[in-house]
Structure formats: C-alpha cells, structure tokens
C-alpha positions in Angstrom: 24.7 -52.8 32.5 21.7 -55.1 33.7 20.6 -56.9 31.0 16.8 -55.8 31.4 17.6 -52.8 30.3 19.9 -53.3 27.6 18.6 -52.7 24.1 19.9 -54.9 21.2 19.0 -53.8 17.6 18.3 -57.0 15.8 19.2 -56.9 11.7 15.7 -57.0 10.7 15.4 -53.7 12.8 13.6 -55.9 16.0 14.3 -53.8 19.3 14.3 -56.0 22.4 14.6 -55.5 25.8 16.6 -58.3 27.5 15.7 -61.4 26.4 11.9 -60.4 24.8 10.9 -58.8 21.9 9.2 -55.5 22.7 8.8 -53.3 19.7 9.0 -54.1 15.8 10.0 -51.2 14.3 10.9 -51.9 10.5 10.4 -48.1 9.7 10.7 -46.4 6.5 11.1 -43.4 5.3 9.5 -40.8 2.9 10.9 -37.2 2.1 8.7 -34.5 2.1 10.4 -31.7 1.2 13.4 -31.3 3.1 12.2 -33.5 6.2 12.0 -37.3 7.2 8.9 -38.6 7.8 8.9 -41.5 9.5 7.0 -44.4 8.4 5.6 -47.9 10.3 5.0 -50.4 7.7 2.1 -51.6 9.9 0.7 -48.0 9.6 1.7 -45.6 6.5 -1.6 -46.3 5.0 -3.0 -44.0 7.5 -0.2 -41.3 7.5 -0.8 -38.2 6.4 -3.8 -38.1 5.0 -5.4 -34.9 4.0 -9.1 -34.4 6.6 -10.4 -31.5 4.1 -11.7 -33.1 1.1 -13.0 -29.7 0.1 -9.8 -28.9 -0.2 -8.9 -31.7 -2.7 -12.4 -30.6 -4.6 -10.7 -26.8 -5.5 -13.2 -25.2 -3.1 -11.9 -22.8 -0.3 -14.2 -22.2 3.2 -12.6 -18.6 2.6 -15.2 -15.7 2.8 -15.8 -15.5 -0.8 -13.5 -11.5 -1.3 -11.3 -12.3 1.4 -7.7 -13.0 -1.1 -9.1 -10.6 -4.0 -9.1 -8.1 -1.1 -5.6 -8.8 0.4 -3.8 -8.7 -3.1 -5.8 -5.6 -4.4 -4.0 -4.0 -1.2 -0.5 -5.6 -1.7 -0.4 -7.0 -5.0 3.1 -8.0 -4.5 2.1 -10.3 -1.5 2.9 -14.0 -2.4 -0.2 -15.9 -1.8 -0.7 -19.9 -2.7 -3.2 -22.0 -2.6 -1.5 -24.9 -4.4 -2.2 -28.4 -3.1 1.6 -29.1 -2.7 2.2 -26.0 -0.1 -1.3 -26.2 1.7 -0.2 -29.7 2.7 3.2 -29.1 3.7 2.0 -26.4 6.2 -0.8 -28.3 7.6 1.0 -30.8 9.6 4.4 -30.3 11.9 6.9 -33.9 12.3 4.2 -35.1 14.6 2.2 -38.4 14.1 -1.0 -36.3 13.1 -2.7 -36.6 9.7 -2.0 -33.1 7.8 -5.0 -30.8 8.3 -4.6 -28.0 5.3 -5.4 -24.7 5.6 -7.1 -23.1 3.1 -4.1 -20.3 2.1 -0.8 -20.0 2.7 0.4 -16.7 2.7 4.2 -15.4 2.6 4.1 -11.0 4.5 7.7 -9.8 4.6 6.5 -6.7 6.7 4.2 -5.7 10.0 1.6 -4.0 7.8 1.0 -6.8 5.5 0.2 -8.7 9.0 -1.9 -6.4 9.9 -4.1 -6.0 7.1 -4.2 -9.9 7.1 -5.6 -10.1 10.4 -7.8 -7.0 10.0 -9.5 -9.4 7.1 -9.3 -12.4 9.6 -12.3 -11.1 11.8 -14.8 -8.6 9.8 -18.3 -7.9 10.7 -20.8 -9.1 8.0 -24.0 -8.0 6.5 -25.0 -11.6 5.5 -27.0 -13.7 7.1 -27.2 -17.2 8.0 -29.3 -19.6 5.8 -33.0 -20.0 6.0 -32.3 -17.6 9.4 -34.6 -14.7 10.2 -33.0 -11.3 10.1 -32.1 -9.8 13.4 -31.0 -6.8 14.4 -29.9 -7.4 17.6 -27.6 -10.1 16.4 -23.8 -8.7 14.4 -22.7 -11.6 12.5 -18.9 -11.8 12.5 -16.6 -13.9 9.6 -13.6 -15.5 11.7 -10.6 -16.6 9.7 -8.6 -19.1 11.8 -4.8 -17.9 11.6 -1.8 -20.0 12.3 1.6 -18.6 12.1 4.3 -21.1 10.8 8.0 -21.2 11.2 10.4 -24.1 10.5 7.2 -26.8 11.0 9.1 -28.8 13.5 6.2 -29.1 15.6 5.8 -32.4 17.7 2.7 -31.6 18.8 0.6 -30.7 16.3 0.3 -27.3 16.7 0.2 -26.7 12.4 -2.7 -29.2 12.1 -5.8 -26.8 11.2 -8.8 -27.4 13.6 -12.0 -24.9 13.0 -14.6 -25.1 16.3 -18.0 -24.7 15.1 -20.2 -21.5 14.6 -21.3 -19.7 17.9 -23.2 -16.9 19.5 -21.4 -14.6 22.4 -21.4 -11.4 24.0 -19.4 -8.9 23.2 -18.0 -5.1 24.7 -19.6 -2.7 22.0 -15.8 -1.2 22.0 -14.5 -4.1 20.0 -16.7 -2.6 16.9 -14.8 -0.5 15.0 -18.6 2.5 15.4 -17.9 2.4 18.8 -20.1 4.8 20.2 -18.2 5.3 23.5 -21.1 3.5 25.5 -20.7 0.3 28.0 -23.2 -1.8 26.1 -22.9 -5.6 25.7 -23.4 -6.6 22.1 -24.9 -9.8 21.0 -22.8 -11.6 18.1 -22.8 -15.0 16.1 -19.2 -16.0 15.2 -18.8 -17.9 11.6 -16.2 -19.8 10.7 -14.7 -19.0 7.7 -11.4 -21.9 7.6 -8.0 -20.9 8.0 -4.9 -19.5 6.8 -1.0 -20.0 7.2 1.2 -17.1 7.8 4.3 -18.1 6.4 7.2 -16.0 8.5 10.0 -17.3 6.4 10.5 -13.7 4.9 11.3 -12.8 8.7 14.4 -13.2 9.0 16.9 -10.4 10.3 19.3 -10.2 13.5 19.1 -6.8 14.5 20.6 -5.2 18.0 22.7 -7.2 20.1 23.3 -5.7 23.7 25.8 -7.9 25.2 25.8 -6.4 28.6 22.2 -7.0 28.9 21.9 -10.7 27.5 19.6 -8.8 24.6 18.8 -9.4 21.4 16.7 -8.5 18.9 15.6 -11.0 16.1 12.9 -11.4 14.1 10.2 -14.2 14.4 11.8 -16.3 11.2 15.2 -16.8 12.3 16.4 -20.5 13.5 18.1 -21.4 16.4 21.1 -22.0 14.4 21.3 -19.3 12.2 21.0 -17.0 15.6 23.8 -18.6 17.0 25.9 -18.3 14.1 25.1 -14.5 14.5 26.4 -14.7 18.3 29.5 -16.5 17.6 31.6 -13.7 18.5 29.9 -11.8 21.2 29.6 -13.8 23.9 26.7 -15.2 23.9 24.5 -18.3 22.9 20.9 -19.0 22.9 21.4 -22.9 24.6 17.5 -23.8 24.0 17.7 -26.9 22.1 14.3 -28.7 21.4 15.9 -30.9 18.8 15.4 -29.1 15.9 16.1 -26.0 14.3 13.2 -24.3 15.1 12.2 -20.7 14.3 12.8 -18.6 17.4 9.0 -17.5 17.0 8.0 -20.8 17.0 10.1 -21.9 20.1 8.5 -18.8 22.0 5.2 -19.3 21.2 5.1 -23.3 21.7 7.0 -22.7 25.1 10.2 -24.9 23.4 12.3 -26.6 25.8 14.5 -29.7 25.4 17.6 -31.5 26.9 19.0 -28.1 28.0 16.2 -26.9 29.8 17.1 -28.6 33.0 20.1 -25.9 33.6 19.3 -23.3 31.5 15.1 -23.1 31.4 12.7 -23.4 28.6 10.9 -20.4 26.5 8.0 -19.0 28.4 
C-alpha cells in the first residue's frame, strides 16, 4: 500500500497520514444510558448541552391542559417529564447539542396515537397578548411531535427545533364545523413546544408471507430482533445503517448503509 494513504495509530491515539500528522483524536468516552458518546477532549465542554433553559427552570411551553387532558383519557398512559428522559430523547448519536422536548410519552396502541395528535393541533379561543380580537382570524395551538425509536440518529433528526408563530390560509374543511363550503379560512399557528412519542411499546412481528417478500412489523422492532424472527423463513431484511435501528425509524429517515449499494436503501 502507498504510504500516503496508510494510516498509523500512534500510542497517544495521533492518526497520521504518511509521514504528517493530520488528526488528534485523544477521544473519550461517556455512557449515557446504554450508548457511547464520543468525546474530543478539545471539545466536551460544548457537548451536549441542553438549548431549553426553560426546561431546566420546571416550566413546560405545553398548552397549559394539554397532559391533564391526555391522562384523564388514558390514565394508564406512561407520561414523563423528568429531566433524565427529556434529555435522552432530545438528541440522536449525532454531534448536535440535545434539544429536549417538553414530554415524553410511552402509547402501546393506535388510539392512544391518535388522541395524542388530536391534542397536538386544537383550535383555541385565546388570544394573543396585547392583540385585538378578530374574528376573522382561528388561532390554532401546534404541538411539535417527534416519534422516537432506537435514537440512533446521525443526523439529528431527535433534536427538537420549534419555527416561530405564523399566519396562513387554510381549506375551511380542515375544521372539524366544516360547513361543506369551499371557503379559505384565515389562521395564526402557535407554537406550543414539543413532544416525544416513545414507540418502544411497539414491538410485535406479525404476518410473514414468504412468497411475497412480506412482512408485517410494528414501528418499534430493530433490525436485529426482525431478523432473528426471519431466521427460519427465508428471508432477511439486509438494510444495515450501522446500528440497530427501529424499522420505523429506518423507514422514515430513508436508512441506508454499506448494503445499500446491492440491495437499495428505505424509501
């Protein structure tokens, strides 16, 4: 091998390419939960720091009924808002501070979901501060929502990012008073933070159709786990992103990896 390209791992952990130094990378490590964060001496000051502080204060950007209303409907629903678990799902294994959400919430069924989102977006009779009312104008509380699965994200697709408040137009069909008309309605959009759908509850193998490369899983299950479930039918699923990902996570982050090339990636 040409020597230009040859790498040589030094023992103070010095990476050099031929003959000159190129990277320092005296890394460390630190365990959060059951993954390895890695850490640049030269940098770990910066890592992972929390970009909510109202978070850290014990205040939540939450519309003000919004968890009293989901556990006086399922008051069996796991719900957290401890420090510990807001963190851990507010950042994937990528080199992005965490950014918390404000909830993390833990549905083992569809109608849990759905009465979780149906809270996400609700019209509201409030107004905004020192704003004049308007009739014309529906104000609408949005709850950002992001599902997680295993948190192997590289990407950052965990990290919680709320766009600012907004006016649109809207179908009049999206209300739920629709009056069967065409009109355009005009509505301000508020922000109301964000939650974390936990699908770790989601996690059944259910029909397998050999004969037509199907299967049906639910979004929870990891790549490994489904292919222990395959062992002895035939099949494999042969996306590997480098991690055991959840297979709802892989689907919806369009996973690829070192297979890809012959066998494709998740669309």
């Amino acid at each position: 091998m040409n020597s230009r390209y040859r790498i040589i791992c030094g023992n103070l952990g010095r990476l050099t390419k031929g003959n000159s130094i190129s990277l320092l990378t005296d890394y460390n490590y630190l365990y959060r939960g059951s993954r390895r964060v890695n850490q640049n001496p030269f940098t770990h000051q910066t890592c992972r720091v929390s970009s909510s502080s109202t978070l850290r204060s014990g205040q939540s950007r939450l519309p003000s009924n919004f968890l009293s209303t989901l556990q006086s409907r399922h008051p069996d629903l796991k719900v957290s808002t401890n420090t510990y678990d807001l963190d851990a799902h507010g950042h994937g294994e990528s080199y992005h501070p965490s950014s918390p959400p404000d909830a993390v919430i833990y549905p083992s069924s569809v109608e849990e979901i759905q009465d979780i989102l149906s809270l996400c977006c609700r019209e509201s009779a409030e107004q905004n501060d020192n704003q004049e009312v308007n009739q014309e104008v529906t104000f609408v509380d949005v709850v950002s929502v992001i599902p997680y699965g295993a948190g192997t994200s590289v990407e950052g697709h965990l990290n919680v990012l709320i766009p600012d408040d907004s006016t649109t137009q809207v179908p009049s069909s999206m209300f739920a008073e629709y009056d069967g008309s065409d009109s355009i309605r005009t509505v301000t959009i508020r922000r109301k933070g964000a939650i974390s759908i936990d699908m770790s509850n989601f996690q059944h193998v259910g029909e397998v159709k050999t004969g037509d490369l199907f299967i049906k899983v639910a979004p929870g299950v990891t790549r490994n786990r489904l292919n222990d479930s395959l062992r002895h039918s035939g099949l494999q699923f042969m996306v590997d992103p480098g991690a055991d990902a959840s297979i709802g996570g892989m689907i919806a982050c369009g996973a690829s990896g070192t297979a890809a090339v012959k066998y494709g990636k998740r669309n």
